[in-house]
C-alpha positions in Angstrom: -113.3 -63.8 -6.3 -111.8 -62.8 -2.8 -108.3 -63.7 -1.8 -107.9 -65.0 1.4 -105.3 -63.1 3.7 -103.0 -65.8 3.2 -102.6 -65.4 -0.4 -102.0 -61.2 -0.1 -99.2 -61.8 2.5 -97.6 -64.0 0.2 -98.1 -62.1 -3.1 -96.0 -59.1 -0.8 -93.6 -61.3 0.1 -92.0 -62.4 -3.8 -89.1 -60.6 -4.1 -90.1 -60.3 -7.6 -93.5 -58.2 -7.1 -93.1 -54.8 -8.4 -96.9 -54.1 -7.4 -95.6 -54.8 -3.5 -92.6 -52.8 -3.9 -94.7 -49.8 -5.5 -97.2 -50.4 -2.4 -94.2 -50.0 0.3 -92.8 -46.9 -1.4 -95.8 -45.4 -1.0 -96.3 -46.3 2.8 -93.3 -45.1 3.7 -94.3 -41.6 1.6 -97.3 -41.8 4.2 -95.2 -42.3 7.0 -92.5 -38.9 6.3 -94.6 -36.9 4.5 -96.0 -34.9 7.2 -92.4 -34.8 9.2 -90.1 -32.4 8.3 -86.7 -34.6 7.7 -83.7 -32.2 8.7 -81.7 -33.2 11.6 -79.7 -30.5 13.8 -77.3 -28.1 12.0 -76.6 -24.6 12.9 -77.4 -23.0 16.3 -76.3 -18.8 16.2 -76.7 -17.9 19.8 -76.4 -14.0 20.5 -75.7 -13.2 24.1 -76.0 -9.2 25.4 -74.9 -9.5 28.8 -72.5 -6.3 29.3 -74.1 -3.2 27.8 -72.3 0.2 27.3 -74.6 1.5 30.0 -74.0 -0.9 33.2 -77.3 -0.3 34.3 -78.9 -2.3 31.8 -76.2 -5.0 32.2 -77.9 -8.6 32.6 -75.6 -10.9 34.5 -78.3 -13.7 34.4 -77.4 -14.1 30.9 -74.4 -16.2 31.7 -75.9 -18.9 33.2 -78.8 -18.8 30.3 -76.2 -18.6 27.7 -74.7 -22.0 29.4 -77.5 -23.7 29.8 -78.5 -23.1 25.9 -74.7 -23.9 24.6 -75.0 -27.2 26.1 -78.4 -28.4 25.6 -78.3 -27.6 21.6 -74.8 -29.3 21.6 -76.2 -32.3 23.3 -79.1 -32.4 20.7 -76.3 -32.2 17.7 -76.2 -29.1 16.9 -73.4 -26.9 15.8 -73.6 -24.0 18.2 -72.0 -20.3 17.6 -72.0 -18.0 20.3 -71.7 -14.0 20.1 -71.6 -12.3 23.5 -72.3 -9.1 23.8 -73.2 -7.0 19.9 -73.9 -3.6 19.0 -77.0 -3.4 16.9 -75.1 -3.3 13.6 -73.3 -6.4 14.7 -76.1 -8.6 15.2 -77.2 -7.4 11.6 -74.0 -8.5 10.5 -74.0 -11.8 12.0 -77.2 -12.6 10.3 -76.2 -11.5 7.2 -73.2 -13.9 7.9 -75.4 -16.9 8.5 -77.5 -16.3 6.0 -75.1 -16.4 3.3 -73.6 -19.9 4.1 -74.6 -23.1 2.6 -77.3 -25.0 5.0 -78.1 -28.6 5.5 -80.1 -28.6 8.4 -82.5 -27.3 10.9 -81.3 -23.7 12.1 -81.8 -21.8 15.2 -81.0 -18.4 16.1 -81.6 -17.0 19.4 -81.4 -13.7 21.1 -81.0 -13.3 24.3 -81.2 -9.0 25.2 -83.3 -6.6 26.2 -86.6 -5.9 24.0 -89.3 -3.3 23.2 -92.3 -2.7 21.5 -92.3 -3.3 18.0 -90.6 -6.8 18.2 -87.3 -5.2 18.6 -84.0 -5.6 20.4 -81.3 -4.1 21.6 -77.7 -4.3 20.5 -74.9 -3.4 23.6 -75.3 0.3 22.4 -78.9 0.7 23.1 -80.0 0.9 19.5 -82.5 -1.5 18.0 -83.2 -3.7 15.7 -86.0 -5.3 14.1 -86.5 -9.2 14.9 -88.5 -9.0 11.2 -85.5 -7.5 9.2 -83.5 -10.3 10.8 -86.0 -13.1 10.0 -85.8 -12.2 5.9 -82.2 -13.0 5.5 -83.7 -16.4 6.3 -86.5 -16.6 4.1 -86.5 -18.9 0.6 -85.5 -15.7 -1.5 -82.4 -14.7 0.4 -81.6 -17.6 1.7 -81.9 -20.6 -0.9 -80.5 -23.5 0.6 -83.0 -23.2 3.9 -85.7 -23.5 1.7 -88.3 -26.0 2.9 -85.7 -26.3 6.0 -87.0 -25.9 9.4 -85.7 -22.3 11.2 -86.4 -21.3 14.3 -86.2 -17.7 15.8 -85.5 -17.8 19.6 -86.3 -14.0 20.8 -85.6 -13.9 25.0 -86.1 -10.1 25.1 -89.2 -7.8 26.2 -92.3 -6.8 23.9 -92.6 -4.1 26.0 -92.6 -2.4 29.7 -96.0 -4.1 30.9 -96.2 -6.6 33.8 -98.4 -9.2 32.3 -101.1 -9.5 35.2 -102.6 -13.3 36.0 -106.2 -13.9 36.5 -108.2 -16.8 38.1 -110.4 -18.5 35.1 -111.3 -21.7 33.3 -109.7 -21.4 29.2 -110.4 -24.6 26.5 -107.7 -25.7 24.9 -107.5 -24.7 21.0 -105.7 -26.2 18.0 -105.1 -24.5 14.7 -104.7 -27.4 12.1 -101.4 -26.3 9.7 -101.3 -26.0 5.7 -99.0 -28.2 4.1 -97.4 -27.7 0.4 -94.8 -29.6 -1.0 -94.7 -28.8 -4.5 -93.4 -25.1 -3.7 -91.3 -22.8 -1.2 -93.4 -19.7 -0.2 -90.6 -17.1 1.1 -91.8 -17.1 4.3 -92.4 -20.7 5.1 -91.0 -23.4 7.3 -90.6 -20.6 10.5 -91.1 -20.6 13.8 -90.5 -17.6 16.1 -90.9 -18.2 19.8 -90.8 -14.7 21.9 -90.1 -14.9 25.6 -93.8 -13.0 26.3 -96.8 -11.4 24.7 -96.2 -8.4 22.7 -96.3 -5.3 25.3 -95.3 -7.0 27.8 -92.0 -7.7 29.9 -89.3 -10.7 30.1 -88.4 -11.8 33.2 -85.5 -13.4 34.8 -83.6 -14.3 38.3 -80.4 -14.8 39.6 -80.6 -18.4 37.8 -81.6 -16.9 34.7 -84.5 -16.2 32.4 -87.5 -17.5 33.5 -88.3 -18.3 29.9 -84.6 -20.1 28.5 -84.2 -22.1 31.9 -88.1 -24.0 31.2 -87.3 -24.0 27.6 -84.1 -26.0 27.8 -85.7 -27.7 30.8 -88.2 -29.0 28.5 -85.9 -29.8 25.4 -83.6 -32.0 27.5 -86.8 -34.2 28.6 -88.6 -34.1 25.2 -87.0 -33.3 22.4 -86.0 -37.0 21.2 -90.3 -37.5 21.5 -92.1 -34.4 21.4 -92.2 -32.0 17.9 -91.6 -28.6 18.8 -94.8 -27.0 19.1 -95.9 -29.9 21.4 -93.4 -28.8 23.2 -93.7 -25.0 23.3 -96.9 -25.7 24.3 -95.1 -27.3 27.9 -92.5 -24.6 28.0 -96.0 -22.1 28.1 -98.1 -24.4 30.5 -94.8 -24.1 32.9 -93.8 -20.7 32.5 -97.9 -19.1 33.0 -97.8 -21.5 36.4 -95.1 -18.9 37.6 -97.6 -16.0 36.5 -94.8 -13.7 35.5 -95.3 -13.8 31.4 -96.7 -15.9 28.7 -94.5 -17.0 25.6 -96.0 -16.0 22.5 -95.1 -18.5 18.9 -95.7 -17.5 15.4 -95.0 -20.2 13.6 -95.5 -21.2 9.7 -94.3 -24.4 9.6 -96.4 -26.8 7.6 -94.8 -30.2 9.2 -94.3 -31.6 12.5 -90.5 -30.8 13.3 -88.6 -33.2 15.6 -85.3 -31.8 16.6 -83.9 -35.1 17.2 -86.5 -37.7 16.6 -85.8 -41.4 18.1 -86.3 -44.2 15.6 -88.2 -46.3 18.0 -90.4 -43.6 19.0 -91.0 -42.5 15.3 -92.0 -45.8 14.3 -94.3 -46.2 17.4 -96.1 -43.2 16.6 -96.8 -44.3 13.0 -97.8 -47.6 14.6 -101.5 -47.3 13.9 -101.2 -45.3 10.6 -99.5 -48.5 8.8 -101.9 -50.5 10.1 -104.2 -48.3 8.4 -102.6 -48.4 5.2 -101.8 -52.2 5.5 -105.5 -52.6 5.8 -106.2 -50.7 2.5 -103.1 -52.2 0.8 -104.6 -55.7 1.4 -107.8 -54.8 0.6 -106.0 -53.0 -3.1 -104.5 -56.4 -3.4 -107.4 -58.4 -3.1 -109.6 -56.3 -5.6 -106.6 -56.3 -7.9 -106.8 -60.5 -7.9 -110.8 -60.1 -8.5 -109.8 -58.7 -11.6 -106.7 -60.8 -12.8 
């Protein structure tokens, strides 16, 4: 025996139907489950702009630095800036950050120069390693970012080459992600996002870096709609129509993250996925009755 649709909407609609409640706890576990659901919390912004030779002084960095401080503020964010660090101060600022108690998403960003190896540059023209700064933050080190969204920010060069720009046709090509939720792997839920390709040069103008002024560009615009890798994928699609450098993104995250998600757009884009599971909820009614 079939029950009509009139009888399953009504069934969900007694307050006293425990099977109804179970069925919208698990809709709304449909509807999150693949979202990572952190809102904005710390933002470490380190700024080189004066180095102890004035030669490789980057004066563009000041409007960068600007444009970053109040695009991440606007979004929520608590923002920290450090202008101008030796090597073993940005080491230490990490450690800092790493050490303090987390509640949501977390971006650090460098803005210096850059060279092969993934490295940067601290104001006294010694390096450091963008890896060595990226453990502090993994699961291990730092426990209450675990299954927290972090975001590495590296405006610096890969290297001393001049990315060159050819003429041809490329397809499009999506990596589907790995999701896990019953464990933390240390080196999950991060993204890094480098200026340009490893090898190859940063570059910037009197109005800043070519790569920080299209990134915030693109945050201000999207970031209440878009995740962030949709969005990365913009800030590359702008940046390569200059022809100066291409961002490169490693990323590990296992969820969609939506810096600051709008309700109404969130529910819109689940729109058709609870009709989905209405569907099969209806039909689960209806095959429980046949058997009642």
């Amino acid at each position: 025996m079939e029950m009509s649709d009139t009888d399953s909407q009504s069934s969900c609609e007694s307050p006293d139907s425990s099977k109804c409640i179970l069925l919208y706890a698990i809709i709304d576990i449909f509807i999150t489950i693949g979202i990572y659901q952190f809102g904005p919390g710390l933002c470490v912004i380190i700024n080189n702009i004066v180095f102890h030779d004035p030669r490789n002084n980057l004066p563009s960095g000041v409007k960068d630095e600007a444009s970053l401080n109040s695009t991440f503020t606007s979004l929520g964010f608590d923002v920290r800036v450090h202008q101008n660090k030796t090597a073993a101060e940005i080491g230490s600022i990490a450690r800092e950050y790493s050490a303090m108690q987390h509640t949501g998403a977390f971006f650090f960003i460098i803005s210096s120069h850059g060279g092969e190896g993934d490295v940067v540059y601290g104001t006294d023209g010694k390096a450091v390693a963008v890896q060595e700064l990226k453990k502090r933050y993994y699961a291990t080190n730092c426990h209450s970012l675990a299954g927290i969204p972090k975001v590495f920010v590296i405006d610096a060069c890969r290297g001393i080459i001049k990315e060159p720009a050819l003429q041809y046709t490329t397809k499009a090509f999506q990596s589907s992600l790995l999701s896990s939720t019953t464990s933390f792997m240390d080196s999950a839920d991060i993204m890094t996002i480098f200026a340009s390709a490893r090898g190859n040069a940063a570059g910037c103008n009197e109005k800043g870096s070519f790569f920080i002024q299209k990134f915030v560009r693109v945050l201000k615009k999207h970031a209440t709609k878009m995740n962030l890798t949709d969005m990365m994928k913009k800030v590359k699609r702008k940046i390569e129509k200059l022809q100066v450098q291409t961002p490169h993104v490693e990323s590990s995250f296992s969820k969609d993250y939506y810096i600051q998600r709008d309700r109404q757009d969130e529910e819109e884009a689940h729109e058709e996925p609870m009709e989905q599971q209405d569907a099969a909820n209806s039909e689960m009614i209806s095959m429980q009755a046949s058997f009642s």
